[in-house]
mmJSON file of the N, C-alpha and C atoms, coordinates in Angstrom:
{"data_MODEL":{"atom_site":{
"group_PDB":["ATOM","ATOM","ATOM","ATOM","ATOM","ATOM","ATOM","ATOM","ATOM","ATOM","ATOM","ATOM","ATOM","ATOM","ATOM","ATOM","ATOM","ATOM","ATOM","ATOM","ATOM","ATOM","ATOM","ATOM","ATOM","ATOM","ATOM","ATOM","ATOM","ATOM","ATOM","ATOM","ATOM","ATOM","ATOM","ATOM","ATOM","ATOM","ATOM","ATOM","ATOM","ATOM","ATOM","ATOM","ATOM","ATOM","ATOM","ATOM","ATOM","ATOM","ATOM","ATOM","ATOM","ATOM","ATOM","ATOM","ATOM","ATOM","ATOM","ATOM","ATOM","ATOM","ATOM","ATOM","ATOM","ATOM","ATOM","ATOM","ATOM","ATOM","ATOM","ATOM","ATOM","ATOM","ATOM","ATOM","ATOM","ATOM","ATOM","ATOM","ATOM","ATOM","ATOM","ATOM","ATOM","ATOM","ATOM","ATOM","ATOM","ATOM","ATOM","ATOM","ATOM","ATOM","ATOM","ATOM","ATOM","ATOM","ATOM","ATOM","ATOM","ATOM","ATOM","ATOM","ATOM","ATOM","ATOM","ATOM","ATOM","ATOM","ATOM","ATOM","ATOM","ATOM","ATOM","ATOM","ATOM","ATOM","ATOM","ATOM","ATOM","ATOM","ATOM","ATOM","ATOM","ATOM","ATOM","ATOM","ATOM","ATOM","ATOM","ATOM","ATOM","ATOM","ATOM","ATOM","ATOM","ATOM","ATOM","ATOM","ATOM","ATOM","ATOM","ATOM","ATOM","ATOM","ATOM","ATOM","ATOM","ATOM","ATOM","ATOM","ATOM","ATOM","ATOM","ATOM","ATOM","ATOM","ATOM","ATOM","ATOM","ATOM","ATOM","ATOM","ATOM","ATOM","ATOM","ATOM","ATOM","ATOM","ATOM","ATOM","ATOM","ATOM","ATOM","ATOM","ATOM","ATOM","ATOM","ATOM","ATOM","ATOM","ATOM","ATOM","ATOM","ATOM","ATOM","ATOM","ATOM","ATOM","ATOM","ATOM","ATOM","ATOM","ATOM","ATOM","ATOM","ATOM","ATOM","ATOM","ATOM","ATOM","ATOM","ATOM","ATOM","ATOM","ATOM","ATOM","ATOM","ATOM","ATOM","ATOM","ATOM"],
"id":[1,2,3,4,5,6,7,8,9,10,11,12,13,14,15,16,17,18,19,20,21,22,23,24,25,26,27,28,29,30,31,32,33,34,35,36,37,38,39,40,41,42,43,44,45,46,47,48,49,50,51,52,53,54,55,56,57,58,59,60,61,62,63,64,65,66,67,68,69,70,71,72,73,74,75,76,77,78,79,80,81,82,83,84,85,86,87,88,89,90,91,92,93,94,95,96,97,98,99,100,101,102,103,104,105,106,107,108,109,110,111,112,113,114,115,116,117,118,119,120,121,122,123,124,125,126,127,128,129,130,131,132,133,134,135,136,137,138,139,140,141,142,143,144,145,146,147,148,149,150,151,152,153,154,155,156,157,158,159,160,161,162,163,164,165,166,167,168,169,170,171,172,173,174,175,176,177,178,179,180,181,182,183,184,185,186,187,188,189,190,191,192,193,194,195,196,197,198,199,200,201,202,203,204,205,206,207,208,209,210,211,212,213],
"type_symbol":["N","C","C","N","C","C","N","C","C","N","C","C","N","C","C","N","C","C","N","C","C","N","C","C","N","C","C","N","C","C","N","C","C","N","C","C","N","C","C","N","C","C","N","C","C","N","C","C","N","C","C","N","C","C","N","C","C","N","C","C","N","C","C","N","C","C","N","C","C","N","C","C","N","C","C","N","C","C","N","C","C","N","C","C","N","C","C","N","C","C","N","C","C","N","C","C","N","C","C","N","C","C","N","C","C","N","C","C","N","C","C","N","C","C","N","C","C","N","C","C","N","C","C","N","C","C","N","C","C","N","C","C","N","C","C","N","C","C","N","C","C","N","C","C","N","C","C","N","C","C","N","C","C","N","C","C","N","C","C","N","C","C","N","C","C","N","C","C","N","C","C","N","C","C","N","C","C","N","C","C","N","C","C","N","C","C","N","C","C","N","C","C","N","C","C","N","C","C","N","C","C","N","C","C","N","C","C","N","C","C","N","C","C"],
"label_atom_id":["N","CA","C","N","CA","C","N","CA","C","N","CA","C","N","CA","C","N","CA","C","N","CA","C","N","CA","C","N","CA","C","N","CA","C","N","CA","C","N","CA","C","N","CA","C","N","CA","C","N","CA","C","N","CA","C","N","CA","C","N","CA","C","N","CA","C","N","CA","C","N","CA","C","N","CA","C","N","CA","C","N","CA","C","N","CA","C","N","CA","C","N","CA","C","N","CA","C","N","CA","C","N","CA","C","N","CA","C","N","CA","C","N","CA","C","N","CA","C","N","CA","C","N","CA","C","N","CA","C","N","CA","C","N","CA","C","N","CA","C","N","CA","C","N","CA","C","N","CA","C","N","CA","C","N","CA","C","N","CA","C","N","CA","C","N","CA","C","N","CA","C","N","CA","C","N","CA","C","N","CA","C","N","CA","C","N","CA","C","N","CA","C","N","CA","C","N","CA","C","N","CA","C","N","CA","C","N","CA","C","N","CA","C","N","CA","C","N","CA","C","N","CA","C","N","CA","C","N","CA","C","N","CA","C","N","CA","C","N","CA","C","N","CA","C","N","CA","C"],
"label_alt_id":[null,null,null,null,null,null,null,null,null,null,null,null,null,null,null,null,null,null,null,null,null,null,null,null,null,null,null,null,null,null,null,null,null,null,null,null,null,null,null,null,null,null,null,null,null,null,null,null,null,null,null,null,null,null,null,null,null,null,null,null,null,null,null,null,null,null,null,null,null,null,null,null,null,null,null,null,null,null,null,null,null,null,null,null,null,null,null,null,null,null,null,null,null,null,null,null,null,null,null,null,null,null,null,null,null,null,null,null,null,null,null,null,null,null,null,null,null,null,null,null,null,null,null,null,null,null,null,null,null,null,null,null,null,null,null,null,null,null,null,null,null,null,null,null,null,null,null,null,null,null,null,null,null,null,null,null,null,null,null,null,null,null,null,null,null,null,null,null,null,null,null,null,null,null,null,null,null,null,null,null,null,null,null,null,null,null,null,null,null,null,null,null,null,null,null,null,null,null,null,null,null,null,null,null,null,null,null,null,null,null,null,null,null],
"label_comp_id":["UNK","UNK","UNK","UNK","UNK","UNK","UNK","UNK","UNK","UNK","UNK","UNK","UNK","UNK","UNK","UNK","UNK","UNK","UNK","UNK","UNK","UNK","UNK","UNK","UNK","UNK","UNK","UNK","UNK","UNK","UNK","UNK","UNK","UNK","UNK","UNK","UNK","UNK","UNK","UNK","UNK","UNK","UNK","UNK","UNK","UNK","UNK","UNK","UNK","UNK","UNK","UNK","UNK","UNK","UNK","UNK","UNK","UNK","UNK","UNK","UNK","UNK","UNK","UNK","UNK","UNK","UNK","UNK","UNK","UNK","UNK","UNK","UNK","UNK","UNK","UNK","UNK","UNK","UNK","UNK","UNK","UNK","UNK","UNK","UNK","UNK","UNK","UNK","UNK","UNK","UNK","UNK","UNK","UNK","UNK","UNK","UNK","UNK","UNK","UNK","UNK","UNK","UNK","UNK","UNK","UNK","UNK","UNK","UNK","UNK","UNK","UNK","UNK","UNK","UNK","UNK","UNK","UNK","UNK","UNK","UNK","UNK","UNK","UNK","UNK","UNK","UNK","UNK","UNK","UNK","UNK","UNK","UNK","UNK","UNK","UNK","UNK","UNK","UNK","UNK","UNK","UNK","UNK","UNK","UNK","UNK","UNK","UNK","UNK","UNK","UNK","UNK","UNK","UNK","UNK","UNK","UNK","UNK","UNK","UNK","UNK","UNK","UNK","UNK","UNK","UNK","UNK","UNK","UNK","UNK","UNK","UNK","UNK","UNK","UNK","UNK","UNK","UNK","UNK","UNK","UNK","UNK","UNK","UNK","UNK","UNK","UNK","UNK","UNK","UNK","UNK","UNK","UNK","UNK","UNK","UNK","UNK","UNK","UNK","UNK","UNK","UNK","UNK","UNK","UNK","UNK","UNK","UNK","UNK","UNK","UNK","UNK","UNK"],
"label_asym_id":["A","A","A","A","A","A","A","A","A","A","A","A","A","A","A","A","A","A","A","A","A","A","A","A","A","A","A","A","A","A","A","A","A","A","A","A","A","A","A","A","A","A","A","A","A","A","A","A","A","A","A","A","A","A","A","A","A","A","A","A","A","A","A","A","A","A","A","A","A","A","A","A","A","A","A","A","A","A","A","A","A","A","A","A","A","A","A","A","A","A","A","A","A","A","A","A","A","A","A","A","A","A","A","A","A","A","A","A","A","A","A","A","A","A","A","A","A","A","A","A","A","A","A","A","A","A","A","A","A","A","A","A","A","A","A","A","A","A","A","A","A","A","A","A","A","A","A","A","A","A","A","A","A","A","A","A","A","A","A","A","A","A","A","A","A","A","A","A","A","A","A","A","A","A","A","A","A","A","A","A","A","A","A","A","A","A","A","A","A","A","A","A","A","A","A","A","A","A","A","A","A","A","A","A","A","A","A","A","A","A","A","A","A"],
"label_entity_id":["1","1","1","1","1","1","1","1","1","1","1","1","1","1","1","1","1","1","1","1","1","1","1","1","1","1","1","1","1","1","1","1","1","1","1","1","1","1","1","1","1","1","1","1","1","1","1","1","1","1","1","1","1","1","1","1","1","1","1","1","1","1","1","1","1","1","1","1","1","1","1","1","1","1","1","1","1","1","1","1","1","1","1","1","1","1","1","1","1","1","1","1","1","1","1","1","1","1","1","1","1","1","1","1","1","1","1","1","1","1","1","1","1","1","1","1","1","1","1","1","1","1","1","1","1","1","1","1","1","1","1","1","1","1","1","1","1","1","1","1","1","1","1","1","1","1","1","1","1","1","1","1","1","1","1","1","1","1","1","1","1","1","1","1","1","1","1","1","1","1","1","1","1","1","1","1","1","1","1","1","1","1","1","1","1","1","1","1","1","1","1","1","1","1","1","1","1","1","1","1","1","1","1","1","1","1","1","1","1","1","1","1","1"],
"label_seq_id":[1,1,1,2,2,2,3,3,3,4,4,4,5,5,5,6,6,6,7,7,7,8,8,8,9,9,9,10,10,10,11,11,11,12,12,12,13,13,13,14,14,14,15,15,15,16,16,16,17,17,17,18,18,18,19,19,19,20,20,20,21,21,21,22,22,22,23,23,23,24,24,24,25,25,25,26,26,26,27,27,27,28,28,28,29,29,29,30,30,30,31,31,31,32,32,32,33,33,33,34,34,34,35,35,35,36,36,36,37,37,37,38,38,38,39,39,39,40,40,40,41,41,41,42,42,42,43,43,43,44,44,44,45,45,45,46,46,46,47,47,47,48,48,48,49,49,49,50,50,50,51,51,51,52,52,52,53,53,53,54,54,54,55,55,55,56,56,56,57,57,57,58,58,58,59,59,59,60,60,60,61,61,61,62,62,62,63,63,63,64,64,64,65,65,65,66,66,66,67,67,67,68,68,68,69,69,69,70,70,70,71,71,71],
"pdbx_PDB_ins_code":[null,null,null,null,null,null,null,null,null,null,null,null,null,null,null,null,null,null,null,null,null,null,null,null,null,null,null,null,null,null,null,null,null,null,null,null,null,null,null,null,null,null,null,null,null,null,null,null,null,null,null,null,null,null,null,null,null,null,null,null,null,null,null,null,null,null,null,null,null,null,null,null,null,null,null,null,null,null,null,null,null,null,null,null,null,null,null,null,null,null,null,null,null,null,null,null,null,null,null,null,null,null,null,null,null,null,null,null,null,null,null,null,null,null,null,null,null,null,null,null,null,null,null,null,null,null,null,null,null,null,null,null,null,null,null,null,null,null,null,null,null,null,null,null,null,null,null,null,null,null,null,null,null,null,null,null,null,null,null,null,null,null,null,null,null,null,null,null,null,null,null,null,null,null,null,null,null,null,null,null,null,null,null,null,null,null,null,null,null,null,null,null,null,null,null,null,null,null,null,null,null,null,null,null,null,null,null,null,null,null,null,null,null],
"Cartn_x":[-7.566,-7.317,-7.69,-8.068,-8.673,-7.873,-7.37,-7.118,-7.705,-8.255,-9.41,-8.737,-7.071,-6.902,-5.813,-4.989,-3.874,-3.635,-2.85,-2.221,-1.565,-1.512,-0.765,-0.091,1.03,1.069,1.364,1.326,1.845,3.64,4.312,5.399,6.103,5.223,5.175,5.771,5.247,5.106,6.88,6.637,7.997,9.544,9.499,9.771,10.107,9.409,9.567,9.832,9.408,10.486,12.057,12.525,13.67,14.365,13.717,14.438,14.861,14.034,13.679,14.462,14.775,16.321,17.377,17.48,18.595,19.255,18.406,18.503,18.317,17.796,17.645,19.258,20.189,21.475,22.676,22.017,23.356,23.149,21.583,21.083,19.734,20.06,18.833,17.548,16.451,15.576,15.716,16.473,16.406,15.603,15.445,14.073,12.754,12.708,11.09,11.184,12.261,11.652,11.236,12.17,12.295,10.807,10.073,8.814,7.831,8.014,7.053,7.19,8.045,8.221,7.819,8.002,7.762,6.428,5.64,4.464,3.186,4.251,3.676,3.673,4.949,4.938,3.431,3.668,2.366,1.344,0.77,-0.422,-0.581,0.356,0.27,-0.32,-0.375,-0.761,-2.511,-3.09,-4.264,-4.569,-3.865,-3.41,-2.96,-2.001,-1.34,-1.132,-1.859,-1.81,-2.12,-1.034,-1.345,-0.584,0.035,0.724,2.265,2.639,4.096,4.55,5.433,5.905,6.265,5.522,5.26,6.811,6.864,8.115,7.579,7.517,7.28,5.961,4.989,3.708,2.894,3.841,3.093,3.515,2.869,3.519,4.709,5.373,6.589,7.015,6.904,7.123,8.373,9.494,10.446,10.273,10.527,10.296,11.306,10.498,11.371,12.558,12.483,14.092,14.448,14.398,14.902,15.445,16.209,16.324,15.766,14.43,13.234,12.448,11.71,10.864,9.813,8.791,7.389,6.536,5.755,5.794,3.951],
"Cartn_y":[-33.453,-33.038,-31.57,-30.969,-30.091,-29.477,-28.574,-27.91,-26.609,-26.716,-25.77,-25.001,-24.738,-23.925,-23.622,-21.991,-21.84,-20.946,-21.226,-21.287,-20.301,-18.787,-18.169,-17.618,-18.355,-18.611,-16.682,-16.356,-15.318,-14.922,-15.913,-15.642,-15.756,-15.352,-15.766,-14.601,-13.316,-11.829,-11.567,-12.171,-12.326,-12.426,-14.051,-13.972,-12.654,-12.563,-12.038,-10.165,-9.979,-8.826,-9.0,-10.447,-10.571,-10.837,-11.197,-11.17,-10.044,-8.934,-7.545,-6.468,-6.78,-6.29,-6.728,-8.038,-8.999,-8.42,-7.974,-7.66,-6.313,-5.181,-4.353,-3.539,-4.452,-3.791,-4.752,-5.475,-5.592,-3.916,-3.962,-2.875,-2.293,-0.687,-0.618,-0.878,-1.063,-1.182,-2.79,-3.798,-5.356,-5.594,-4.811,-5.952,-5.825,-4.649,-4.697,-5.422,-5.918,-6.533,-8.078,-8.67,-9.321,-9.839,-8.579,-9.104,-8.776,-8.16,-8.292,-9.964,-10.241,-11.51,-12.722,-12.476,-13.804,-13.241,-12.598,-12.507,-12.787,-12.272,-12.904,-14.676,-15.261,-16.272,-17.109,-16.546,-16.902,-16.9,-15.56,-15.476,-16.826,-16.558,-18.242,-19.543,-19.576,-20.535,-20.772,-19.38,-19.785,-20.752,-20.496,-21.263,-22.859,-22.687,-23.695,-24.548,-24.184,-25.07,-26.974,-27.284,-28.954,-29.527,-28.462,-29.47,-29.796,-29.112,-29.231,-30.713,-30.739,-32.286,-32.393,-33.109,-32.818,-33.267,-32.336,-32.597,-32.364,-33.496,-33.275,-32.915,-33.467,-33.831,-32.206,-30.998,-30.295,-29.996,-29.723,-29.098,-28.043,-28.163,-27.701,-26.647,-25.328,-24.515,-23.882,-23.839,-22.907,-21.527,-20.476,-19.555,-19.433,-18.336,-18.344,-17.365,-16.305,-15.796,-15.84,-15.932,-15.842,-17.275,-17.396,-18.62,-19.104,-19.011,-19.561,-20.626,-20.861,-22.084,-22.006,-22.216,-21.672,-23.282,-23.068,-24.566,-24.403],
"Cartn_z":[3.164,4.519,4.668,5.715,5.803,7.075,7.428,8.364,9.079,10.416,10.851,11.434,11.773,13.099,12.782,12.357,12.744,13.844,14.398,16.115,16.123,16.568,16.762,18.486,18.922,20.402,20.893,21.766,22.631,22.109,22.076,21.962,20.479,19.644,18.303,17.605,18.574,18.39,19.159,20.431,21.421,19.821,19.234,18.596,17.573,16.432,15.648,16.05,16.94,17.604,17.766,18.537,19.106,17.2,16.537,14.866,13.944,14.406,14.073,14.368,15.676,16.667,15.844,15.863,15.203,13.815,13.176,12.075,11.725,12.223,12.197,12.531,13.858,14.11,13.111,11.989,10.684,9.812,9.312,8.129,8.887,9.154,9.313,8.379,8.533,7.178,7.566,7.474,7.193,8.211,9.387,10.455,9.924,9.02,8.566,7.742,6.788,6.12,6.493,7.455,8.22,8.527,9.606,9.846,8.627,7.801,6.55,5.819,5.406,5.129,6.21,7.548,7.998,8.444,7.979,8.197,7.415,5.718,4.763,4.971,5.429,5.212,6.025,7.758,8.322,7.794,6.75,6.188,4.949,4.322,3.029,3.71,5.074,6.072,5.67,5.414,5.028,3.951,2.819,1.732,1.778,2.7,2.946,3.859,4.172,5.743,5.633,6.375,5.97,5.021,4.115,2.794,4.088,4.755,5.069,5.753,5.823,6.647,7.783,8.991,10.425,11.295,12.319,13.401,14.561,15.523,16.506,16.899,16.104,15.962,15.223,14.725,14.29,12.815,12.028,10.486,10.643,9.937,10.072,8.132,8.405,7.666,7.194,6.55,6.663,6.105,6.343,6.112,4.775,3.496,2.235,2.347,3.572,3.113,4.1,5.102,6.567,7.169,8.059,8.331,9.891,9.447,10.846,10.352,10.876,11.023,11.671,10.938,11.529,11.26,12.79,13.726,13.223],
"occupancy":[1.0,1.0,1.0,1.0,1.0,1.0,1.0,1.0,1.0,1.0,1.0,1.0,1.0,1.0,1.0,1.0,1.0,1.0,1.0,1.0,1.0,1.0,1.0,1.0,1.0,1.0,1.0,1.0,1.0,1.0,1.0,1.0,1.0,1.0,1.0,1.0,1.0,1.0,1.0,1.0,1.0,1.0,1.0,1.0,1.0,1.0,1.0,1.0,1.0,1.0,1.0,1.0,1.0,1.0,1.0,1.0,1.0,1.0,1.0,1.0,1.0,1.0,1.0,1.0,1.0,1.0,1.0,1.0,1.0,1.0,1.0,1.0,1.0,1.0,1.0,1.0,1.0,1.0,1.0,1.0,1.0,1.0,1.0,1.0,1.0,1.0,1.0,1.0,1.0,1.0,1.0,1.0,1.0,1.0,1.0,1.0,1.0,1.0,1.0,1.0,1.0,1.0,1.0,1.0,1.0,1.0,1.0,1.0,1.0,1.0,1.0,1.0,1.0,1.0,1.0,1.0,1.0,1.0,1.0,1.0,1.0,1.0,1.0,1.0,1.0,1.0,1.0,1.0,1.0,1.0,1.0,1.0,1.0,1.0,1.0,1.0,1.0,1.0,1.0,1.0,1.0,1.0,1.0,1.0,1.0,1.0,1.0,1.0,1.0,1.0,1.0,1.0,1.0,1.0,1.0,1.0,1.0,1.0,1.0,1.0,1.0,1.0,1.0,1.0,1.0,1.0,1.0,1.0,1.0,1.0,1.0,1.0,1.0,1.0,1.0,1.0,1.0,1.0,1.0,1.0,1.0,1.0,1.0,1.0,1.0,1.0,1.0,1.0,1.0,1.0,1.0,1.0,1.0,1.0,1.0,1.0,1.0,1.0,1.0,1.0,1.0,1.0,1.0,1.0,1.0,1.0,1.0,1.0,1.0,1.0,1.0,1.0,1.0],
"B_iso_or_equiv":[0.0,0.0,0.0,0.0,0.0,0.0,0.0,0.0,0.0,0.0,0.0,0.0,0.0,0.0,0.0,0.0,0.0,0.0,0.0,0.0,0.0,0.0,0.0,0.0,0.0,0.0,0.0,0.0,0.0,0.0,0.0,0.0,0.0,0.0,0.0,0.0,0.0,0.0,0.0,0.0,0.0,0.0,0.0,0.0,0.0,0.0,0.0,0.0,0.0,0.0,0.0,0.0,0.0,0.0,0.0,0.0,0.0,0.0,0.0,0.0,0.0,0.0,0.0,0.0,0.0,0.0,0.0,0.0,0.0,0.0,0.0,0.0,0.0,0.0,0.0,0.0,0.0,0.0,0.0,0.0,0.0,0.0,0.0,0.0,0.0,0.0,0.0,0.0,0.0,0.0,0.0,0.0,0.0,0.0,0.0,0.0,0.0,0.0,0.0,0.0,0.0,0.0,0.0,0.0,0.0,0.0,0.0,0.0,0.0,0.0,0.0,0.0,0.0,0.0,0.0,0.0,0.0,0.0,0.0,0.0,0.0,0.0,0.0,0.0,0.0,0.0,0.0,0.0,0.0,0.0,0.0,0.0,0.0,0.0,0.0,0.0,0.0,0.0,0.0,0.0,0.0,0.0,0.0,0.0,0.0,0.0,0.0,0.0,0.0,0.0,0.0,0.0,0.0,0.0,0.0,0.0,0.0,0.0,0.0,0.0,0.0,0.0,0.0,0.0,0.0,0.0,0.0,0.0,0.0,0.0,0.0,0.0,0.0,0.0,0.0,0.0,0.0,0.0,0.0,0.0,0.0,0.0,0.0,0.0,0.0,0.0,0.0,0.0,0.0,0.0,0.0,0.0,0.0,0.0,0.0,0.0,0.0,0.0,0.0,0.0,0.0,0.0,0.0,0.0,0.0,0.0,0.0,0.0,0.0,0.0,0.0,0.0,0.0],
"pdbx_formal_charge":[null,null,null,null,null,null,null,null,null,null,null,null,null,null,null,null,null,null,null,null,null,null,null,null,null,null,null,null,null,null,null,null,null,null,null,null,null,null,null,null,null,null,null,null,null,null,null,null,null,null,null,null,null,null,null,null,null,null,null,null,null,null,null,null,null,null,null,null,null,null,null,null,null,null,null,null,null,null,null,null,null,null,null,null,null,null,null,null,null,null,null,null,null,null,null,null,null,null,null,null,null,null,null,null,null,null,null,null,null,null,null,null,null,null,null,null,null,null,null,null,null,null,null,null,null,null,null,null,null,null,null,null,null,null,null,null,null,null,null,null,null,null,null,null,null,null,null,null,null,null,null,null,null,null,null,null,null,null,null,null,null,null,null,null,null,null,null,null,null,null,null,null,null,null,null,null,null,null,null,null,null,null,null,null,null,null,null,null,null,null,null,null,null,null,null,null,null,null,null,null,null,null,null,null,null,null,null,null,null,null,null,null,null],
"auth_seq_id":[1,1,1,2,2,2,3,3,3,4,4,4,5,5,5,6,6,6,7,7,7,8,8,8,9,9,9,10,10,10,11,11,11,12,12,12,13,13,13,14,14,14,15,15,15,16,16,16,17,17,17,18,18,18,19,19,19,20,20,20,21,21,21,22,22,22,23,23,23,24,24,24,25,25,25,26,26,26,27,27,27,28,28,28,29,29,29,30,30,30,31,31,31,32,32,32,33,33,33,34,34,34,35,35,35,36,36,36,37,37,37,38,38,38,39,39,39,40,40,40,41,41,41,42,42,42,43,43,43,44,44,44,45,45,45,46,46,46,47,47,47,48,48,48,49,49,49,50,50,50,51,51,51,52,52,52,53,53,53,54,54,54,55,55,55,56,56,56,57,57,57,58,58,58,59,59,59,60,60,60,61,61,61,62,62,62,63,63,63,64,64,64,65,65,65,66,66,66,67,67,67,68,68,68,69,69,69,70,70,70,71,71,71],
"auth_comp_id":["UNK","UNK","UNK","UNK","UNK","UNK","UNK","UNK","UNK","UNK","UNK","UNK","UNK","UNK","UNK","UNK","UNK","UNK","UNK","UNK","UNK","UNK","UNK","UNK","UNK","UNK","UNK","UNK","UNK","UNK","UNK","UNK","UNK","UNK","UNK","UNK","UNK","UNK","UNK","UNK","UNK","UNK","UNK","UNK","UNK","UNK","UNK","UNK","UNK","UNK","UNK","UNK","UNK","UNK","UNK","UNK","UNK","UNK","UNK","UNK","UNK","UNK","UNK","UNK","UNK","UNK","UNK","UNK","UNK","UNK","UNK","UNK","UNK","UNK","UNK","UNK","UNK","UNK","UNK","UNK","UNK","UNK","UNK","UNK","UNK","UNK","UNK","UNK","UNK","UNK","UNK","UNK","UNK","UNK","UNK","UNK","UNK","UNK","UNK","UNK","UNK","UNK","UNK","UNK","UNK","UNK","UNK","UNK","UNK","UNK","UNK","UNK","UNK","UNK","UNK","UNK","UNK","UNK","UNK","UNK","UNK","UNK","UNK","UNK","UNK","UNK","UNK","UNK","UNK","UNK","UNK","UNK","UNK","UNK","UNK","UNK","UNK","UNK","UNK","UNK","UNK","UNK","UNK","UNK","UNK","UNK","UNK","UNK","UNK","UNK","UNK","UNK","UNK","UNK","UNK","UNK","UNK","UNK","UNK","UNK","UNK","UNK","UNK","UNK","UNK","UNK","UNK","UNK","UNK","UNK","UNK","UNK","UNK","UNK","UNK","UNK","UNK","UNK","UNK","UNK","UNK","UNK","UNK","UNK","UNK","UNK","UNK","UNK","UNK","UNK","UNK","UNK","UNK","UNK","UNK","UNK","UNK","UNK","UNK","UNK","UNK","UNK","UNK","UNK","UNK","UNK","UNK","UNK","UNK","UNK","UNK","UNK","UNK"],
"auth_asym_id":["A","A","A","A","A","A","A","A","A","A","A","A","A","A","A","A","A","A","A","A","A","A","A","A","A","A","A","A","A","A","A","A","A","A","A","A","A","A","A","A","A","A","A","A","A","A","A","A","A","A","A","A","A","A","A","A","A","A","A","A","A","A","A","A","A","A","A","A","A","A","A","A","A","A","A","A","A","A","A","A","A","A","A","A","A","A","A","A","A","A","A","A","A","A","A","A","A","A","A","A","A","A","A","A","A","A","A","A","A","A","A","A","A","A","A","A","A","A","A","A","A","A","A","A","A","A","A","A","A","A","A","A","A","A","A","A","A","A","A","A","A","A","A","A","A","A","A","A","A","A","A","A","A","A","A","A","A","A","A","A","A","A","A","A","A","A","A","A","A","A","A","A","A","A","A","A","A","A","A","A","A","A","A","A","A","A","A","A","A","A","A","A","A","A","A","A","A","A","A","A","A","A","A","A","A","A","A","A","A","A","A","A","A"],
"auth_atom_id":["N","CA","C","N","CA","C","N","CA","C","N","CA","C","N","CA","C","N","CA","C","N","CA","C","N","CA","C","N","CA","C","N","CA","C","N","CA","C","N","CA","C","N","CA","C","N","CA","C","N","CA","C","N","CA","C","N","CA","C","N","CA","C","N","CA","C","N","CA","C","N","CA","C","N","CA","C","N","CA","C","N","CA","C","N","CA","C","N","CA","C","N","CA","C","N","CA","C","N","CA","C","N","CA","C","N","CA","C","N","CA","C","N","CA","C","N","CA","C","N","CA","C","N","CA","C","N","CA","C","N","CA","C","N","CA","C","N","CA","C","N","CA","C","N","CA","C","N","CA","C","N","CA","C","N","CA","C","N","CA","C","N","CA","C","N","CA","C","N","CA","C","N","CA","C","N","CA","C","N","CA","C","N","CA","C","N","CA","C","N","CA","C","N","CA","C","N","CA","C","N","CA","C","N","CA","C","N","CA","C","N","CA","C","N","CA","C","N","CA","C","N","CA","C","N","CA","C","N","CA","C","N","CA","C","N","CA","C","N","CA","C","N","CA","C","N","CA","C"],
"pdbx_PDB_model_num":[1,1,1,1,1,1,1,1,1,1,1,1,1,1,1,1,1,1,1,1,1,1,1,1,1,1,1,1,1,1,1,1,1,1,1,1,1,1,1,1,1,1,1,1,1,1,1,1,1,1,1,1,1,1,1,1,1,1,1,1,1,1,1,1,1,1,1,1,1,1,1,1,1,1,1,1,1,1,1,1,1,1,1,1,1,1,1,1,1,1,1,1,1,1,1,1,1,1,1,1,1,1,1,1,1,1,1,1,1,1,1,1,1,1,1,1,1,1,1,1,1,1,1,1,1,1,1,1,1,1,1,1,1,1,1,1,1,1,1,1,1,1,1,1,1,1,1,1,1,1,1,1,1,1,1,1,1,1,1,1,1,1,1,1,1,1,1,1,1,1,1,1,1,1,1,1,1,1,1,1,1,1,1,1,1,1,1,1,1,1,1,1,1,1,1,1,1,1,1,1,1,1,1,1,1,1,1,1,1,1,1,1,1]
}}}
């Protein structure tokens, strides 16, 4: 299987700001890491794209330290 396209929507960014906030007012310092990690995770997408198990007709990712889900 081959996968040609990962999708990055408008509100993807929306997102991972509103996580960044989130986390940034427990520790300062935790929203970067926050979006460093779920950004790494997006990038492994090149890698990986296609192995995951589909919901709702799209691959379905969990992110490794955070508790999101990348569609």
């Amino acid at each position: 299987m081959r996968i040609n396209d990962v999708v990055a929507l408008k509100e993807v960014v929306n997102d991972l700001n509103d996580g960044k906030t989130f986390y940034d007012q427990s520790e300062a310092g935790i929203g970067d890491y926050f979006w460093d990690s779920l950004i790494a995770d997006i990038e492994s997408l090149r890698i990986y794209a296609g192995i995951h198990r589909k919901r709702y007709g799209l691959y379905r990712m969990f992110a490794k330290r955070f508790p999101f889900v990348i569609y």
